[in-house]
N, C-alpha and C positions, 0 to 999 in steps of 0.2 A: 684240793680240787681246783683250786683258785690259781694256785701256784703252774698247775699243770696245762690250764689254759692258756695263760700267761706266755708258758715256755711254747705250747704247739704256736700261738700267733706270734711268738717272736722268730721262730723255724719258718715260719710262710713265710711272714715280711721279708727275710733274708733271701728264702730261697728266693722269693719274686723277685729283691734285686738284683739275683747273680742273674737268673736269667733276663732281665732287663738288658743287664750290662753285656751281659753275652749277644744277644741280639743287637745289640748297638756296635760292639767290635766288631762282627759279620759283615752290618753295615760299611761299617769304615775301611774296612777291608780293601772290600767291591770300590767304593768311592775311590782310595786311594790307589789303585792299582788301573782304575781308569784313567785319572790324570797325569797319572804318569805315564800311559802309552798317548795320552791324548799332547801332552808336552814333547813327548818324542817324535810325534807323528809317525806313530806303529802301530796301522791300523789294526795290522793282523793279532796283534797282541788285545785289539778291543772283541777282535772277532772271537779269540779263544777263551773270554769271557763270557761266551754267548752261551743260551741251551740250544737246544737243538732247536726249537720253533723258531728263536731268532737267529739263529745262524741259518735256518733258509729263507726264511721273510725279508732280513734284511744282511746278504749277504757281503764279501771282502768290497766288490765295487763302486755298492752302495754306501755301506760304511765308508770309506774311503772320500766318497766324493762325499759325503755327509760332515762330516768331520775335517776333512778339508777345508771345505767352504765354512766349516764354524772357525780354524786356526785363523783363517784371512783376515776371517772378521772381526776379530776379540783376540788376538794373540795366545800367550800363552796364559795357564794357570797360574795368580799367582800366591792362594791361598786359597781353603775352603773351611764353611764353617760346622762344627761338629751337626751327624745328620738327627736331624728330627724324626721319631718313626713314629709313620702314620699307620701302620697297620705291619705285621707279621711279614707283607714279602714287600711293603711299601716305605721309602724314607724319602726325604727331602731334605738337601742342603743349598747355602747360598755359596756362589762358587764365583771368586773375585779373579779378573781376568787381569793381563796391563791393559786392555780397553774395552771396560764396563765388565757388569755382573750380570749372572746368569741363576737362575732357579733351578736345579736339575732335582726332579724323581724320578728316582731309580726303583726299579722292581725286579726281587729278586728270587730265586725257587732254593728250594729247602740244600742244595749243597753250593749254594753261592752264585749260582751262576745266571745270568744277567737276561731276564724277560721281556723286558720294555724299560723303554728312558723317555722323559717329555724334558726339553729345553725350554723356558720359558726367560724374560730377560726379565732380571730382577727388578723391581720396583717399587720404591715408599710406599706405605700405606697413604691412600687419598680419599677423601670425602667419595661417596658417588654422587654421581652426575644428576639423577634424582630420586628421590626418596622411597617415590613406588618401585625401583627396579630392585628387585630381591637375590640379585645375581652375587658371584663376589666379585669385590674393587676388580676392573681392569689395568691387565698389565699389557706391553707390548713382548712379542715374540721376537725368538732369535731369527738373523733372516739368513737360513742357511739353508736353502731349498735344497731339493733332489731333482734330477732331470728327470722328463720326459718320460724315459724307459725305466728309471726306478720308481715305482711306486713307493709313496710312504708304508713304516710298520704299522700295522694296525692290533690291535688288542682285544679279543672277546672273551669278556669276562665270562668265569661258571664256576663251579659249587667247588673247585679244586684249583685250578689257577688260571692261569690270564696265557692265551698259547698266540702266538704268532704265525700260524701257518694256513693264514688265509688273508689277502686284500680288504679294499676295503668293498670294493665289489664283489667281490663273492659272500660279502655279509649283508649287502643289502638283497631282500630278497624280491625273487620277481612275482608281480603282482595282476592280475588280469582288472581293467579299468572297471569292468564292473561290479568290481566285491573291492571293500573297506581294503585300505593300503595295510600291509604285515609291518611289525615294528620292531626290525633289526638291531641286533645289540649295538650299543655305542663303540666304537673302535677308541684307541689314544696312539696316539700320532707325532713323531716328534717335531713338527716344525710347526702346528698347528696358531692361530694368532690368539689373544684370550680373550677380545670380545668374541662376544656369542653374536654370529650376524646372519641376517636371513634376508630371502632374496627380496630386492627391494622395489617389487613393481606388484602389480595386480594381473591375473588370466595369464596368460599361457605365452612362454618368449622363446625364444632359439637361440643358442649361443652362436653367434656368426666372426667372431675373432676373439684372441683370448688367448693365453693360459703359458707353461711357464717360460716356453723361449720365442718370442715375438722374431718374425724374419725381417732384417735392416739393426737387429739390437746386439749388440756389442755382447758376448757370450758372459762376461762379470752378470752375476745377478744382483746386485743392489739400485740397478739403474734406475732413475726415474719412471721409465716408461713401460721396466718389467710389470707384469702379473695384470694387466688392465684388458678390461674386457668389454667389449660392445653387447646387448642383446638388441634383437629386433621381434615386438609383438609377431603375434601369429592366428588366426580363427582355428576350429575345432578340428580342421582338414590340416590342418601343419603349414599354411600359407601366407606368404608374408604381406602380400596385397591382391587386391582386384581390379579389375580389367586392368590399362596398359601400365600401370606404377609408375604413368609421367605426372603424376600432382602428389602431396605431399597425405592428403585427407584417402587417398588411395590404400593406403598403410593400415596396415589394422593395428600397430603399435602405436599411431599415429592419436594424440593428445590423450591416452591411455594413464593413468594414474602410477605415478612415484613416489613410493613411499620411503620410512625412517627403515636401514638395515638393523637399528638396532639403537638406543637409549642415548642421549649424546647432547652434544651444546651446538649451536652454530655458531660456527669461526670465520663465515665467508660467503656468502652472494654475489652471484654475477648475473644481471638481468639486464635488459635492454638490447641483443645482439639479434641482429635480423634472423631468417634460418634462410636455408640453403632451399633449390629447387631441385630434385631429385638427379642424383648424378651430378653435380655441384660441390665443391665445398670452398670454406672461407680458411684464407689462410693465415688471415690475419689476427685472427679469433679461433683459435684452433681448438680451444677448451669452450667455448658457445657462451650458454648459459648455464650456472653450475651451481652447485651447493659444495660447502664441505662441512662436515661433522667431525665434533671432535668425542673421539666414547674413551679415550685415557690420556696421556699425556705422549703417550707415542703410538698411538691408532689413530688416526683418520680418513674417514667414508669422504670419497670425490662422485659426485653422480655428476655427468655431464649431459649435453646436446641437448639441455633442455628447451621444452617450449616458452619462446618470449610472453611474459606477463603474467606467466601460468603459475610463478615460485609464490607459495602462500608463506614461508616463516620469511624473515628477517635475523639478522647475527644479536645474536645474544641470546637468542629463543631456547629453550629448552626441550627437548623433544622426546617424545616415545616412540618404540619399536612399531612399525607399523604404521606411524601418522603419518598422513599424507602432505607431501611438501611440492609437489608442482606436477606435470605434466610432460610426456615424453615428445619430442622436440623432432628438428632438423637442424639445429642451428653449429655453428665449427665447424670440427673437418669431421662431420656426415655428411654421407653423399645421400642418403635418408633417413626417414625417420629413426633413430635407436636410442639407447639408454646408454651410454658410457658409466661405468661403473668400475673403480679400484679403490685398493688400500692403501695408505701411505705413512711414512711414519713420523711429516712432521706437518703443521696448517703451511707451507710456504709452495704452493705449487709448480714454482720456478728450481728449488732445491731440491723437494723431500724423494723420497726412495721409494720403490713400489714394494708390498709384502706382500706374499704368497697369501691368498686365503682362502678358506672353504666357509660354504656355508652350513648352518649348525644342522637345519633339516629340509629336506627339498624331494618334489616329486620329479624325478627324471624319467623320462621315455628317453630311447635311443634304440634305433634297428627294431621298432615297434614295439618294444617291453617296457614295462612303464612301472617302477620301481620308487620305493621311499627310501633316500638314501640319509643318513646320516653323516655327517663333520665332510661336506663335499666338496671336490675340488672342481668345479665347473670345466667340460670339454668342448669343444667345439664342435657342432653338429647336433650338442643334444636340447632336448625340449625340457624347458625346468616351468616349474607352475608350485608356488606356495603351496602348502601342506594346508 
């Protein structure tokens, strides 16, 4: 009896490893069949990798300019490391470029064929930042944006697999102001950043410039000055001031509270710079009065135009999501009162590069429907207000 036990749990463990192993060559499969169109720069060869949800979610042109923009940046492949699996259609490998590493999970459906990818830019494991943020370590993202006209793939998971054939707006769903917001699946996204960051002001703002090709900006997306976005307060009517918005106190964004987008150190204060008189700006001071945050070692939060005297942390301060750190301002080149607001991926404001980012959760109105959006990419025109 004893012997026969024996032999069936020796037949499982086996069998479990062949299909281990088998589920792991699947993997490697898909990985390596990707880098090598990705080394060729054949995009169409990543596309026939695709299922059907993502061959129309994220079609040839997307792909292309996708992919593209990841060759400029990071060259080619020049090795990968065997993949880790995280679950039945989920794996993860670290993927060494000739400039830097990259995390890629892949997700894939039961005949191989390729569901969703998150890029992420490989990075050391590092202490966090502080001890109550129960997130995992942050990394910085690849910065391989999509235009305008392509939306990012998005991902919604259910009881059978993860499909791509829907935005990420048509997953958030619309909500009437007077009944409790709906709580739309999480989408995954490939260019996404890995802090988790949330809008970093109090009441209700308008995105008034912004988002990912800035008019005057050199069509390269690594630029400094990509992805940076202004809001300006608003009262419950959608309005940005009253009576004639020739004083600064006219503003109803006007010394309005600034808070932490998210867990982080400060690397940088700028206080002391006069503000502007509406319609004004300084050109001399073009970043005002500013904070910057550091939440990894290639993430950092820039709040700008802030109000003189109003910065409550100092550099070295620790910070949490949501603390308050100063006041929304005139000061630089606002011509009124706003929040300037980007990501960047180094503390040197003179060098670093701007990076695409969404915030994790946010209430949007726009064309009157007023929606809880998940992993968002802020537009211009629309009304965001903390969840």
């Amino acid at each position: 009896m004893r012997r026969t036990i024996f032999i069936l749990l020796f037949f499982s463990t086996v069998l479990m490893l062949f299909a281990q192993q088998q589920e792991n060559e699947r993997f490697v499969k898909v990985f390596n069949l990707l880098v090598e169109a990705m080394n060729k720069q054949d995009y169409e060869a990543i596309v026939r990798e695709y299922d059907k949800g993502m061959s129309t979610a994220f079609p040839l042109f997307k792909t292309t300019y996708f992919f593209k923009n990841n060759f400029d940046t990071f060259g080619k492949v020049i090795k990968i490391d065997p993949p880790q699996i995280k679950a039945t259609d989920q794996a993860i490998c670290v993927m060494y470029f000739e400039r830097g590493q990259q995390d890629l999970t892949l997700y894939i459906d039961d005949q191989g064929k390729i569901k969703g990818f998150l890029f992420t830019t490989h990075v050391a494991s590092e202490p966090q930042l502080n001890p109550q943020n129960t997130t995992e370590p942050n990394t910085a993202i690849t910065q391989t944006p999509i235009p305008q006209s392509a939306k990012p793939v998005t991902q919604k998971p259910n009881s059978d697999s993860i499909t791509h054939s829907e935005t990420l707006k048509d997953i958030a769903l619309s909500t009437p102001s007077s009944n409790p917001v709906k709580q739309p699946a999480t989408p995954i996204i490939p260019d996404k950043q890995k802090t988790e960051l949330y809008p970093p002001f109090t009441g209700t703002w308008i995105v008034t410039a912004g988002g990912e090709i800035r008019e005057g900006i050199t069509q390269h997306n690594l630029l400094q000055q990509q992805y940076t976005y202004e809001f300006s307060g608003t009262d419950v009517a959608g309005l940005r001031y009253k009576n004639d918005g020739k004083v600064n106190e006219d503003y109803f964004g006007y010394g309005r509270e600034v808070v932490a987008p998210a867990n982080g150190t400060v690397v940088e204060v700028i206080d002391g710079i006069r503000e502007n008189s509406p319609g004004m700006r300084n050109p001399y001071a073009q970043i005002g009065n500013a904070i910057v945050i550091q939440h990894s070692n290639k993430e950092y939060s820039v709040l700008a135009f802030l109000k003189p005297g109003s910065i409550r942390i100092k550099v070295g301060d620790k910070i949490t999501r949501g603390q308050v750190l100063a006041q929304c301002g005139s000061s630089g080149d606002a011509t009124e009162p706003l929040l300037h607001y980007h990501l960047q991926d180094s503390p040197y404001l003179q060098t670093a590069k701007g990076i695409k980012f969404y915030f994790e959760r946010a209430v949007v109105s726009k064309e009157g429907k007023k929606q809880l959006q998940l992993i968002h990419l802020p537009e211009i025109g629309e009304v965001i207000t903390p969840e």
